[in-house]
TORDO-958713 format. One record per residue: residue number from 1; x, y, z of N, C-alpha, C, O in turn. Coordinates in Angstrom, 3 decimals, always signed. Example, Ala and Ser with C-alpha at 12.3 -4.5 7.8 and 13.67 -1.06 7.14 Angstrom:
2
<pt><rodren>1</rodren><n_u>+13.190</n_u><n_v>-5.690</n_v><n_w>+7.800</n_w><ca_u>+12.300</ca_u><ca_v>-4.500</ca_v><ca_w>+7.800</ca_w><c_u>+13.200</c_u><c_v>-3.300</c_v><c_w>+7.800</c_w><o_u>+14.236</o_u><o_v>-3.319</o_v><o_w>+8.465</o_w></pt>
<pt><rodren>2</rodren><n_u>+12.850</n_u><n_v>-2.250</n_v><n_w>+7.080</n_w><ca_u>+13.670</ca_u><ca_v>-1.060</ca_v><ca_w>+7.140</ca_w><c_u>+12.900</c_u><c_v>+0.030</c_v><c_w>+7.870</c_w><o_u>+13.409</o_u><o_v>+1.138</o_v><o_w>+8.039</o_w></pt>
//
This chain:
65
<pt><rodren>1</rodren><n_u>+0.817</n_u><n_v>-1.192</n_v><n_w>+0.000</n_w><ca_u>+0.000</ca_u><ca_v>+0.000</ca_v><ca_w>+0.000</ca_w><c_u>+0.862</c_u><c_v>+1.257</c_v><c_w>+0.000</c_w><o_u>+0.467</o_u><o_v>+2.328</o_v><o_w>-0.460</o_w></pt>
<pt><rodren>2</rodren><n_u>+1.949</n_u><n_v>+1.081</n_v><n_w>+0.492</n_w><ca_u>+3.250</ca_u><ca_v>+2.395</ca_v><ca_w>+0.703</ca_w><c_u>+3.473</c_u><c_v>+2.661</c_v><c_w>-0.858</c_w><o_u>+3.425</o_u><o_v>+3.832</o_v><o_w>-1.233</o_w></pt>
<pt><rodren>3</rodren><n_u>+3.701</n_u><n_v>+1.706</n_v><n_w>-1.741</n_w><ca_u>+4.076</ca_u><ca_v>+2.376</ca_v><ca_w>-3.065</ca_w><c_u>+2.842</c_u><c_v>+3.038</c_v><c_w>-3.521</c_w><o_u>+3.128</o_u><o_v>+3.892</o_v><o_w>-4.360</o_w></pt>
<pt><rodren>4</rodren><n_u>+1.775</n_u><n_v>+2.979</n_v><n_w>-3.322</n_w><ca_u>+0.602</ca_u><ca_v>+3.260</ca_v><ca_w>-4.711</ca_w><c_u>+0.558</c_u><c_v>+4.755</c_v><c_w>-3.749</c_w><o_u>+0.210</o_u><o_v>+5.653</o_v><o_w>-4.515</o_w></pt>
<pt><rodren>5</rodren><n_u>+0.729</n_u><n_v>+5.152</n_v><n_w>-2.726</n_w><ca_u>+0.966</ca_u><ca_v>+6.413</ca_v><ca_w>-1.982</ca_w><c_u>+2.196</c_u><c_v>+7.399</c_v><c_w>-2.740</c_w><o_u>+1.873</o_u><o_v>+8.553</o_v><o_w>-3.023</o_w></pt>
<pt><rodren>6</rodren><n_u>+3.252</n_u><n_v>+7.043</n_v><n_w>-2.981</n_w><ca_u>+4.118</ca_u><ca_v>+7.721</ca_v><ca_w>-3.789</ca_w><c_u>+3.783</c_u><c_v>+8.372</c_v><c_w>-4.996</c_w><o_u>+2.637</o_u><o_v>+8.051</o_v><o_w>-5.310</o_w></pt>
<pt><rodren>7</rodren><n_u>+4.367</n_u><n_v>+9.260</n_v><n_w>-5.921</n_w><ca_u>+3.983</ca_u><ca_v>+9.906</ca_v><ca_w>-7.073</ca_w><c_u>+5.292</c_u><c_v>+9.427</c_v><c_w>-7.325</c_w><o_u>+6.337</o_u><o_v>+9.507</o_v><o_w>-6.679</o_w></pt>
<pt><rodren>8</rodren><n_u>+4.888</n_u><n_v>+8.719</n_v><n_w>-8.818</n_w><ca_u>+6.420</ca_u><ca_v>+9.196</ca_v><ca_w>-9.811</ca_w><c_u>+6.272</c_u><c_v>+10.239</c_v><c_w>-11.187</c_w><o_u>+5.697</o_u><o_v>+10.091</o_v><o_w>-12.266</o_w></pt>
<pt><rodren>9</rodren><n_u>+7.187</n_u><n_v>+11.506</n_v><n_w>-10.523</n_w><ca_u>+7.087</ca_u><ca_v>+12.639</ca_v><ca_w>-11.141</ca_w><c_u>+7.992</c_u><c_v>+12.306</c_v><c_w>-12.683</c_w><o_u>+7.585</o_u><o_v>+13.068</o_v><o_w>-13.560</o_w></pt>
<pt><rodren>10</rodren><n_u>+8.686</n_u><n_v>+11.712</n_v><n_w>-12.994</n_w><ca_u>+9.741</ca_u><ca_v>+11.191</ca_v><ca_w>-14.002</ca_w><c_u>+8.530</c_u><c_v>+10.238</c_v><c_w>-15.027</c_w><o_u>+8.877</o_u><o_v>+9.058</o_v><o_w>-15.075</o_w></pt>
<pt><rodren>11</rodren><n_u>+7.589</n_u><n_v>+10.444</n_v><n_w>-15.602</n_w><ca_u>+6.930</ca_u><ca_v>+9.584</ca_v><ca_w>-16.500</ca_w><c_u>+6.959</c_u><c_v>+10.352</c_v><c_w>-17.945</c_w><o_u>+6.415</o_u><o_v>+9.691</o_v><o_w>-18.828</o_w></pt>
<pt><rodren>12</rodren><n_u>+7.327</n_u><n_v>+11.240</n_v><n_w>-18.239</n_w><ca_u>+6.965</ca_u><ca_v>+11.474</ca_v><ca_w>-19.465</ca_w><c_u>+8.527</c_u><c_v>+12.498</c_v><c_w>-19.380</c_w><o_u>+8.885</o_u><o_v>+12.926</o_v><o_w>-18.283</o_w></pt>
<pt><rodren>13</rodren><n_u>+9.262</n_u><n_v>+12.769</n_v><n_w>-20.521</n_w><ca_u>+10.234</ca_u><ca_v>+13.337</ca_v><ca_w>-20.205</ca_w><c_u>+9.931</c_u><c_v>+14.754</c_v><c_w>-21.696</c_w><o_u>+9.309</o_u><o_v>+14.448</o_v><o_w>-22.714</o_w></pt>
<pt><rodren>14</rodren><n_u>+10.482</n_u><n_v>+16.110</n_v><n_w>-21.486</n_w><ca_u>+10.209</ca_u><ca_v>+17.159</ca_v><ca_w>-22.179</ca_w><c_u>+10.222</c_u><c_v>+17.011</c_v><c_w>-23.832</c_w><o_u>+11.214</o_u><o_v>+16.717</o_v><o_w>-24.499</o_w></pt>
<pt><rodren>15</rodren><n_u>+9.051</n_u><n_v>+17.250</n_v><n_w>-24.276</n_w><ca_u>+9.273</ca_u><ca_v>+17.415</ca_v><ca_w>-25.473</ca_w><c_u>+10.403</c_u><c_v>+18.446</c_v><c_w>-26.290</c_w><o_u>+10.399</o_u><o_v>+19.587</o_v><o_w>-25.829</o_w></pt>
<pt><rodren>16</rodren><n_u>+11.287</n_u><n_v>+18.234</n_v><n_w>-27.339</n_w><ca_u>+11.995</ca_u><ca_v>+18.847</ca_v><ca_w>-28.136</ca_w><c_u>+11.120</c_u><c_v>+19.992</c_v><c_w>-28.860</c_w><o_u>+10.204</o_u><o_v>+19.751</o_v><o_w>-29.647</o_w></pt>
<pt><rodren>17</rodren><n_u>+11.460</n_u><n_v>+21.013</n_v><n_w>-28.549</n_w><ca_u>+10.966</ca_u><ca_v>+22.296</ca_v><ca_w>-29.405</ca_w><c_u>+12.327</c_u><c_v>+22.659</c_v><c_w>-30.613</c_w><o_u>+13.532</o_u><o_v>+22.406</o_v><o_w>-30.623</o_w></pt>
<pt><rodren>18</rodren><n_u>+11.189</n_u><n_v>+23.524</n_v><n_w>-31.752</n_w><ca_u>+11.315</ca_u><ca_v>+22.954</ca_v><ca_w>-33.699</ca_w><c_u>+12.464</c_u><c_v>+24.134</c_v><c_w>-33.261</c_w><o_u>+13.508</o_u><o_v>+23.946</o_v><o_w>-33.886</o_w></pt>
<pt><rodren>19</rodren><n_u>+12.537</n_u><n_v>+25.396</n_v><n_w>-32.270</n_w><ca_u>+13.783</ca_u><ca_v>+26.476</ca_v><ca_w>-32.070</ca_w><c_u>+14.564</c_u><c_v>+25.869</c_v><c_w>-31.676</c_w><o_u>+15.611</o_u><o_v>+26.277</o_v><o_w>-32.180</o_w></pt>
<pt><rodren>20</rodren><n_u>+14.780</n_u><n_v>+24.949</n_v><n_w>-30.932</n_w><ca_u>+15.588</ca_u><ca_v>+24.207</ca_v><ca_w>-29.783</ca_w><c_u>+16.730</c_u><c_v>+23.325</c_v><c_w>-31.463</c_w><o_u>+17.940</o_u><o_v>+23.464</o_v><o_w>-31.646</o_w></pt>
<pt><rodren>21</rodren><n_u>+15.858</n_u><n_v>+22.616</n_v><n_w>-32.236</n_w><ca_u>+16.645</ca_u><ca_v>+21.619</ca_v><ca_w>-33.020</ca_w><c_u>+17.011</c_u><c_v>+22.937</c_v><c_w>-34.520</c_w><o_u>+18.066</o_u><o_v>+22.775</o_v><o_w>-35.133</o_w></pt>
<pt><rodren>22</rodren><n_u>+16.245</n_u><n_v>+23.893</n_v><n_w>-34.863</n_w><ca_u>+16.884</ca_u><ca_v>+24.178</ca_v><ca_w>-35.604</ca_w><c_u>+18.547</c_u><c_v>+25.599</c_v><c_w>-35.144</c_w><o_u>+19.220</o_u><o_v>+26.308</o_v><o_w>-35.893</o_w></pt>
<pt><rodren>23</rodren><n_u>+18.570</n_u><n_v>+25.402</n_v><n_w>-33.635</n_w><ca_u>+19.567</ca_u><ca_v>+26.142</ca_v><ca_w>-33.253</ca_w><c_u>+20.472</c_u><c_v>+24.993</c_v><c_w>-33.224</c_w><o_u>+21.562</o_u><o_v>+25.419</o_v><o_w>-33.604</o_w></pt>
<pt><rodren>24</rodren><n_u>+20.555</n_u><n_v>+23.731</n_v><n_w>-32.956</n_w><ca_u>+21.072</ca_u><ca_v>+23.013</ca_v><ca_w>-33.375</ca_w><c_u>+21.808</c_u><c_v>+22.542</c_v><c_w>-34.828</c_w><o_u>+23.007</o_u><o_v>+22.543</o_v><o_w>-35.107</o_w></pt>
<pt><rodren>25</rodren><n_u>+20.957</n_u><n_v>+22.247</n_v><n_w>-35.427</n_w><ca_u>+21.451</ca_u><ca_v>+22.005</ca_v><ca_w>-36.886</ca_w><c_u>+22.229</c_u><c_v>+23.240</c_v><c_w>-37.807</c_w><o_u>+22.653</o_u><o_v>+23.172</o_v><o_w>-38.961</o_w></pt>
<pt><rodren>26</rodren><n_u>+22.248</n_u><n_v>+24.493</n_v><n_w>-36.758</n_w><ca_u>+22.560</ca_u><ca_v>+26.068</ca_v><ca_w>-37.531</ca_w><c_u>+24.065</c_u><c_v>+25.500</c_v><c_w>-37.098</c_w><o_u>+24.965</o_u><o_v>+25.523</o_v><o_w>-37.937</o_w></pt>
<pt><rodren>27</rodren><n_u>+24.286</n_u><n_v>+25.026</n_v><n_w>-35.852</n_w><ca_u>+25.704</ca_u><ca_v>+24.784</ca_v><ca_w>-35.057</ca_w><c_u>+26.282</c_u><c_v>+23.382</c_v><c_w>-36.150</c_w><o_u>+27.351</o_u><o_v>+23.520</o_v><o_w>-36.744</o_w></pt>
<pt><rodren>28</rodren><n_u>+25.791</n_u><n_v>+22.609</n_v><n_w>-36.248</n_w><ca_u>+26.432</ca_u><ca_v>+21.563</ca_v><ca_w>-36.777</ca_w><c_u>+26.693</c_u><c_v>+22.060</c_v><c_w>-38.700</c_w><o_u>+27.408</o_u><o_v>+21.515</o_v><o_w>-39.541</o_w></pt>
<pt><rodren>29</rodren><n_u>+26.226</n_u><n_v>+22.681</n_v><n_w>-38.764</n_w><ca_u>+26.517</ca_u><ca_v>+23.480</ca_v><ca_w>-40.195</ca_w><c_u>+27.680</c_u><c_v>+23.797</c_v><c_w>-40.168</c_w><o_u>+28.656</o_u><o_v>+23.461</o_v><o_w>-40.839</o_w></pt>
<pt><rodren>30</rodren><n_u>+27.405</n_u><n_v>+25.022</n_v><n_w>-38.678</n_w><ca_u>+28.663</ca_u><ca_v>+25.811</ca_v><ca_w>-38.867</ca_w><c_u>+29.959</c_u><c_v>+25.100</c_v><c_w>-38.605</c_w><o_u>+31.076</o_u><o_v>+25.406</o_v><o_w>-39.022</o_w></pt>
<pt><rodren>31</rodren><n_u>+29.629</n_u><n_v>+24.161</n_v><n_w>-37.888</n_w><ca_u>+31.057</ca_u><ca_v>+22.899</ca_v><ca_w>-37.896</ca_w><c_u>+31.486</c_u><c_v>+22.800</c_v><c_w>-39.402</c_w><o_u>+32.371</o_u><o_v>+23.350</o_v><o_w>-40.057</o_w></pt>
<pt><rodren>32</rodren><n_u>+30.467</n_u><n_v>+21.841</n_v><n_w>-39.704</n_w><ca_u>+31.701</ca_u><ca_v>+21.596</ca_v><ca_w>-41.218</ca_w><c_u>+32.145</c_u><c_v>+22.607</c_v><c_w>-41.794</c_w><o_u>+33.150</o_u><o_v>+22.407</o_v><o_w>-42.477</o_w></pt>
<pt><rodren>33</rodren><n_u>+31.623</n_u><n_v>+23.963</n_v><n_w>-41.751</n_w><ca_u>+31.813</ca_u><ca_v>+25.188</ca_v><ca_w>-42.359</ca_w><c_u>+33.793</c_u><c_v>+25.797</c_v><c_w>-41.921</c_w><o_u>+34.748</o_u><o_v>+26.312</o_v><o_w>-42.503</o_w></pt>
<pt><rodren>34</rodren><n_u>+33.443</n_u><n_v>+25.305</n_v><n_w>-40.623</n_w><ca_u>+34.748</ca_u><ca_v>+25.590</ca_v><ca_w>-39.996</ca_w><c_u>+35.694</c_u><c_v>+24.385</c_v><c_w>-40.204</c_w><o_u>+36.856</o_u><o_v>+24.603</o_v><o_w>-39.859</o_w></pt>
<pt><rodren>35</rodren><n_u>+35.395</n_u><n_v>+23.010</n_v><n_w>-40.759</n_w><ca_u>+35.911</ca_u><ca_v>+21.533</ca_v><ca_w>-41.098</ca_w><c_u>+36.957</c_u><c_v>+21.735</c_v><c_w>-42.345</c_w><o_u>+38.025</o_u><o_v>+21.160</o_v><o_w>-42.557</o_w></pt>
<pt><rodren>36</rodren><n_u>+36.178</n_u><n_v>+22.904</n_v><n_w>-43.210</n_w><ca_u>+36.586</ca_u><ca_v>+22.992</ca_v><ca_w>-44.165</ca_w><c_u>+35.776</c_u><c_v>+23.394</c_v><c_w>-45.488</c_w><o_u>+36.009</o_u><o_v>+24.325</o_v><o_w>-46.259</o_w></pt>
<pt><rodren>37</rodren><n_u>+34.705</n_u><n_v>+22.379</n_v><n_w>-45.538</n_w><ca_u>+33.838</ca_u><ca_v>+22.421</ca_v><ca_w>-46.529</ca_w><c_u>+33.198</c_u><c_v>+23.754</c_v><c_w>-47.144</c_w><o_u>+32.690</o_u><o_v>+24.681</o_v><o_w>-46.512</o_w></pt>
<pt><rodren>38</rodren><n_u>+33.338</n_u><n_v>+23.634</n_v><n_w>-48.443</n_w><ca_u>+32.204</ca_u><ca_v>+24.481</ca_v><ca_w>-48.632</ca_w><c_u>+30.751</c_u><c_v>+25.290</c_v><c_w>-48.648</c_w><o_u>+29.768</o_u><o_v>+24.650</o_v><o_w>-49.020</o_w></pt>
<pt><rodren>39</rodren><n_u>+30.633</n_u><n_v>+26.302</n_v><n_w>-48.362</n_w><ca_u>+29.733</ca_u><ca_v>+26.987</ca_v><ca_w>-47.294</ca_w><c_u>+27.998</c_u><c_v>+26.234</c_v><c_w>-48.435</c_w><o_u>+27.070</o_u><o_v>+25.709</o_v><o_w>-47.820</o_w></pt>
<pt><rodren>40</rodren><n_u>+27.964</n_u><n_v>+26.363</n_v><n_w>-49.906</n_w><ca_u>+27.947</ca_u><ca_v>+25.859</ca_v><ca_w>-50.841</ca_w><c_u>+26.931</c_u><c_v>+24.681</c_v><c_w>-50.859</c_w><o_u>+25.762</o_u><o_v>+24.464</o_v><o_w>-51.179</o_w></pt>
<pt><rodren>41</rodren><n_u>+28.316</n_u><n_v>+23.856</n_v><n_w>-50.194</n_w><ca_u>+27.874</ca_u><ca_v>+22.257</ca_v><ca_w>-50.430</ca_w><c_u>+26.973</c_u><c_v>+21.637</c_v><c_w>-48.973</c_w><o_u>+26.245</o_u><o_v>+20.654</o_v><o_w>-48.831</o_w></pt>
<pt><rodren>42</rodren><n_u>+27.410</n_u><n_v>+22.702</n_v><n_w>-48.044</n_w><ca_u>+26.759</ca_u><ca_v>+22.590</ca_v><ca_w>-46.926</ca_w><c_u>+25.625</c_u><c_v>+22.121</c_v><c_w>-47.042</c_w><o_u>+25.145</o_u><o_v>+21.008</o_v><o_w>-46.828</o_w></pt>
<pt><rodren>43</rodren><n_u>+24.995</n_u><n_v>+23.641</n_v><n_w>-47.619</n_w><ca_u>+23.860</ca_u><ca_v>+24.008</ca_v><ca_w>-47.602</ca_w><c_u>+22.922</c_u><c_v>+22.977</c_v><c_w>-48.531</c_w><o_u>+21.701</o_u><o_v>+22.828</o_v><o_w>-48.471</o_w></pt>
<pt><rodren>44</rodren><n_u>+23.598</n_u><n_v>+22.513</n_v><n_w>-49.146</n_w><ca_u>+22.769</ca_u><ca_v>+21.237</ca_v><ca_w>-50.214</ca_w><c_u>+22.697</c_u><c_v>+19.736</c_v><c_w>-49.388</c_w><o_u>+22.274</o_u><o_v>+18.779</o_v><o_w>-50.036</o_w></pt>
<pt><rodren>45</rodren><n_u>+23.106</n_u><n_v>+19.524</n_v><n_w>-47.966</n_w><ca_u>+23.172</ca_u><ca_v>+18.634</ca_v><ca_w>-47.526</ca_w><c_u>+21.760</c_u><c_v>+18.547</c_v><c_w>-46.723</c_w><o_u>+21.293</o_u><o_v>+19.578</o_v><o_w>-46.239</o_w></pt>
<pt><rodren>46</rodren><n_u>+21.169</n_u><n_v>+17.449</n_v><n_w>-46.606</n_w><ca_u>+20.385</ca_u><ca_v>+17.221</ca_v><ca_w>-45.507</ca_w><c_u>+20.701</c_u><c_v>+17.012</c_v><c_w>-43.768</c_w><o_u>+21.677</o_u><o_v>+16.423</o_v><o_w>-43.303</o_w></pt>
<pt><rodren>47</rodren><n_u>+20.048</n_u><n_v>+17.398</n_v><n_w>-43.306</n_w><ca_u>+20.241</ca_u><ca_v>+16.877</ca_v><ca_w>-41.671</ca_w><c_u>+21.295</c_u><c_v>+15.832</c_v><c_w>-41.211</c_w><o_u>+22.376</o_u><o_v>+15.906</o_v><o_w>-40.628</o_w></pt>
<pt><rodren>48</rodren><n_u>+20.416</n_u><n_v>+14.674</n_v><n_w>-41.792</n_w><ca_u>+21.321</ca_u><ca_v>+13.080</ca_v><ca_w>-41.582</ca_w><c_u>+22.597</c_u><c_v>+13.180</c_v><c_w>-42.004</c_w><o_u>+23.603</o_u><o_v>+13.058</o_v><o_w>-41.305</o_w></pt>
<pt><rodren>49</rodren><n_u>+22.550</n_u><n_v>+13.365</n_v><n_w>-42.965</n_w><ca_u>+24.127</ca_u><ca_v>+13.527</ca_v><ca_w>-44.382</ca_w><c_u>+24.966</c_u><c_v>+14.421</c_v><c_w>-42.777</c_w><o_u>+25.587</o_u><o_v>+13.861</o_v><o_w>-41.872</o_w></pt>
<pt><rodren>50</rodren><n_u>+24.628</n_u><n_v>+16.083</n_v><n_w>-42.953</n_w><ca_u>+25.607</ca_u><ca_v>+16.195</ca_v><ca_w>-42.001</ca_w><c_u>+25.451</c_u><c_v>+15.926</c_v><c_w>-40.324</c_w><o_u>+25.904</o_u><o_v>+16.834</o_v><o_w>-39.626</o_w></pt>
<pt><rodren>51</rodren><n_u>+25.037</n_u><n_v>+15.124</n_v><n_w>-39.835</n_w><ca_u>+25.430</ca_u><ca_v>+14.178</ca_v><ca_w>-38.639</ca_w><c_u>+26.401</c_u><c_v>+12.988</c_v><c_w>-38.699</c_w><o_u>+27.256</o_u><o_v>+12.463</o_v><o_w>-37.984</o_w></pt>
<pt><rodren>52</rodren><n_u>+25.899</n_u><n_v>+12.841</n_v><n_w>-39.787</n_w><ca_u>+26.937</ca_u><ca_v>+11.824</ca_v><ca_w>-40.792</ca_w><c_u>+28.030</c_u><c_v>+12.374</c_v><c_w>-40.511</c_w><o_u>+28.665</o_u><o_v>+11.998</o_v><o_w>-39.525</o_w></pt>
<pt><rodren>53</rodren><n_u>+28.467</n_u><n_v>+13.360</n_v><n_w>-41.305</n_w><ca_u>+29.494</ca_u><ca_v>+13.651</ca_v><ca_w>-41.641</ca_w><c_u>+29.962</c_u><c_v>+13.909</c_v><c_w>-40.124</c_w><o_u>+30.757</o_u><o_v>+13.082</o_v><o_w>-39.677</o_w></pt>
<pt><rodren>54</rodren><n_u>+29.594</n_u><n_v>+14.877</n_v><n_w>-39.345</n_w><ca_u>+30.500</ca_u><ca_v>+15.112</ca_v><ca_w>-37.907</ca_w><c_u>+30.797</c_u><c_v>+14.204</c_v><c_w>-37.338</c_w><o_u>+31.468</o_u><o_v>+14.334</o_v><o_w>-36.314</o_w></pt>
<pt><rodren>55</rodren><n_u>+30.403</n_u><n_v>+12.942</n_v><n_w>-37.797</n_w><ca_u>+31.031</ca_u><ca_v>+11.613</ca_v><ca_w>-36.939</ca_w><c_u>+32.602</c_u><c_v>+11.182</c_v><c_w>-36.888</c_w><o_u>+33.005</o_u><o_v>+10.356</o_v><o_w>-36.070</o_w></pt>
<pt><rodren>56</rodren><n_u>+33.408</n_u><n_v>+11.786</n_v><n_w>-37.793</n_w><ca_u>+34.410</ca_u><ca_v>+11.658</ca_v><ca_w>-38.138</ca_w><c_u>+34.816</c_u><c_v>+12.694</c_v><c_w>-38.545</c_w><o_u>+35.067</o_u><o_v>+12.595</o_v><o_w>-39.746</o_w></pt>
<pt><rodren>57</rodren><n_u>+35.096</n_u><n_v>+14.056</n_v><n_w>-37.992</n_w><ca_u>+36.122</ca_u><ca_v>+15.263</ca_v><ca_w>-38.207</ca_w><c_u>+37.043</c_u><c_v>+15.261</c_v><c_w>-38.863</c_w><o_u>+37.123</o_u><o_v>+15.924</o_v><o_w>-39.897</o_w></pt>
<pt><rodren>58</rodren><n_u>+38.175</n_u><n_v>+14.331</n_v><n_w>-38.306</n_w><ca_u>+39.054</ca_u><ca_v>+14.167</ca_v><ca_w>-39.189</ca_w><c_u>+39.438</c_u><c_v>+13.665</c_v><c_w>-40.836</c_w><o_u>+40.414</o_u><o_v>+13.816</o_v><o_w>-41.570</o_w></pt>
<pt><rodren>59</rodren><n_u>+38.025</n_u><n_v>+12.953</n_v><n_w>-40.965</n_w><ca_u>+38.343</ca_u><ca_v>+12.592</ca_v><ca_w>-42.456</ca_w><c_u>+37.161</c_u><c_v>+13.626</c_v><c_w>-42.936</c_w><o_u>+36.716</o_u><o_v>+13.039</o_v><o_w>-43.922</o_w></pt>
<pt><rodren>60</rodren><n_u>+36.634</n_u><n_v>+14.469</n_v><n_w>-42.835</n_w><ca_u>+35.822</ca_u><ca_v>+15.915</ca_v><ca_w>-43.255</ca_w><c_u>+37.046</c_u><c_v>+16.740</c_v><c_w>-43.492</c_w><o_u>+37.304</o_u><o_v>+16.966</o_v><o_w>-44.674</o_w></pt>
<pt><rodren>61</rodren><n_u>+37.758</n_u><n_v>+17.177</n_v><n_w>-42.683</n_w><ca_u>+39.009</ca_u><ca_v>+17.775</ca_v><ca_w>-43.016</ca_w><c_u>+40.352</c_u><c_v>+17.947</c_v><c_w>-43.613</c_w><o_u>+41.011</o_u><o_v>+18.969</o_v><o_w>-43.803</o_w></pt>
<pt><rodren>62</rodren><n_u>+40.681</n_u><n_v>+16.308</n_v><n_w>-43.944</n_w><ca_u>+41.209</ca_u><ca_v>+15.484</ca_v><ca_w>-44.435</ca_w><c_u>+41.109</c_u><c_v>+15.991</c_v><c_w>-46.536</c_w><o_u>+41.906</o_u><o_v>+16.536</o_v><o_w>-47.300</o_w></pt>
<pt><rodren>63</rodren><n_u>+39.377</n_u><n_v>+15.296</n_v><n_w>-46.735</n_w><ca_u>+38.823</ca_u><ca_v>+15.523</ca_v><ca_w>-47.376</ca_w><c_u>+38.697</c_u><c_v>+16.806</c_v><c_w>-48.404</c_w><o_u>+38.423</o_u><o_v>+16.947</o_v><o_w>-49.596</o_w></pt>
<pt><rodren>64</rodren><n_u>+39.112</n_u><n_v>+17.834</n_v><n_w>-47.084</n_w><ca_u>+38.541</ca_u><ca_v>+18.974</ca_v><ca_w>-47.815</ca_w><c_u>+40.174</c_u><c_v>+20.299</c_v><c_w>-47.639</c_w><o_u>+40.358</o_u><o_v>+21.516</o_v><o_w>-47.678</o_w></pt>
<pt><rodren>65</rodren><n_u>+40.886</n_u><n_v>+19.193</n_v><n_w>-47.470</n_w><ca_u>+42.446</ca_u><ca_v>+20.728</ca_v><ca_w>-47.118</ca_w><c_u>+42.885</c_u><c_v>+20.109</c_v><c_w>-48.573</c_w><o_u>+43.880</o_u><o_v>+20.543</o_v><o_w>-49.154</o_w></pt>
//
């Protein structure tokens, strides 16, 4: 009977807001931007593609000196 007396406040955890992820994806841009890549080719990439790509810095940079 002691547990069903407790509250568990931890059941649903905060939804992601669309400002929250596209201040995100502005930052991971500006990574490869600073990687090397062209500002260009960036911009023609999708989301995934560059998460992709930040997985490995070094061969983005590699790639692109």
């Amino acid at each position: 009977m002691a547990t069903s007396l407790q509250r568990n406040t931890n059941r649903q955890r905060p939804t992601k807001s669309a400002g929250a992820k596209a201040k995100r994806t502005k930052v991971q841009r500006r990574r490869l931007v600073d990687l090397g890549m062209d500002e260009a080719a960036v911009a023609l990439l999708n989301s995934t593609e560059v998460r992709t790509l930040l997985k490995h810095p070094k061969k983005v940079s590699e790639a692109n000196a």
